[in-house]
C-alpha positions in Angstrom: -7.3 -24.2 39.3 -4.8 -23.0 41.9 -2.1 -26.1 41.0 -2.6 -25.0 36.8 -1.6 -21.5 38.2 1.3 -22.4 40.2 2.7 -25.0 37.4 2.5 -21.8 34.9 3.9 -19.8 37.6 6.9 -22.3 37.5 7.6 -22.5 33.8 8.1 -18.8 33.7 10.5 -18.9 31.0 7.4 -21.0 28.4 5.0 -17.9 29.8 7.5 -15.3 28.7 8.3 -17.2 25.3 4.5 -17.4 24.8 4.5 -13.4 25.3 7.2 -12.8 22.7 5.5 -14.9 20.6 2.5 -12.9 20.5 3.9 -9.7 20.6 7.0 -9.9 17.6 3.8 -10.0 14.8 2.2 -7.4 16.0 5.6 -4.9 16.4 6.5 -6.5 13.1 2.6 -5.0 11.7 3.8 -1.7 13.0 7.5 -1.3 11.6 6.1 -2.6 8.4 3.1 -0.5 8.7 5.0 2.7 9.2 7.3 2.0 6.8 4.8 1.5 4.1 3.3 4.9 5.5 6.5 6.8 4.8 7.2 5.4 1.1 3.6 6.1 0.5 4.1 9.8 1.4 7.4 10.1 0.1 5.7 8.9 -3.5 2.6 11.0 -2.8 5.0 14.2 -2.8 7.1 12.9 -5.9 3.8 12.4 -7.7 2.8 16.2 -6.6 6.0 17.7 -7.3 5.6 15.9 -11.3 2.0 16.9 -11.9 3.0 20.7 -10.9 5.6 20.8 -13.2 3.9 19.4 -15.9 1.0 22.0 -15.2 3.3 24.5 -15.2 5.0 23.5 -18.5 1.2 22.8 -20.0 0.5 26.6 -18.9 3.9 28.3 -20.1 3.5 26.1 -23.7 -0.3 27.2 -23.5 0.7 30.8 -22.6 3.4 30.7 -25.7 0.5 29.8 -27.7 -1.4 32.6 -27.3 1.6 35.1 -27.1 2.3 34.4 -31.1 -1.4 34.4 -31.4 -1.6 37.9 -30.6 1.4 38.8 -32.2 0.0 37.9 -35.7 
């Protein structure tokens, strides 16, 4: 056990490699992940903002409706 130790010990540079290599997926998970996160809350407010406006547009047509309605 002790000379597998000290011959990893020695080929610091393949243990460090070995690191990177295990850690660039998972920072790549997260900068994907967080991006995905934004554009998902960037379309969830576009997709709010539209179904307002088309309530409101329903309610002012609806409104209108009634207006002339009452009128007659």
């Amino acid at each position: 056990m002790v000379v597998v130790w000290s011959e990893l010990a020695s080929d610091f540079g393949g243990v460090v490699l070995f690191l990177v290599w295990l850690v660039i997926p998972l920072l790549y998970l997260v900068v994907i992940g967080r991006r995905y996160v934004r554009q998902s809350r960037e379309s969830a407010r576009a997709a709010v903002w539209a179904r307002d406006e088309v309530c409101q547009i329903r309610e002012e047509q609806r409104d209108g409706c009634h207006d002339d309605d009452a009128g007659e």
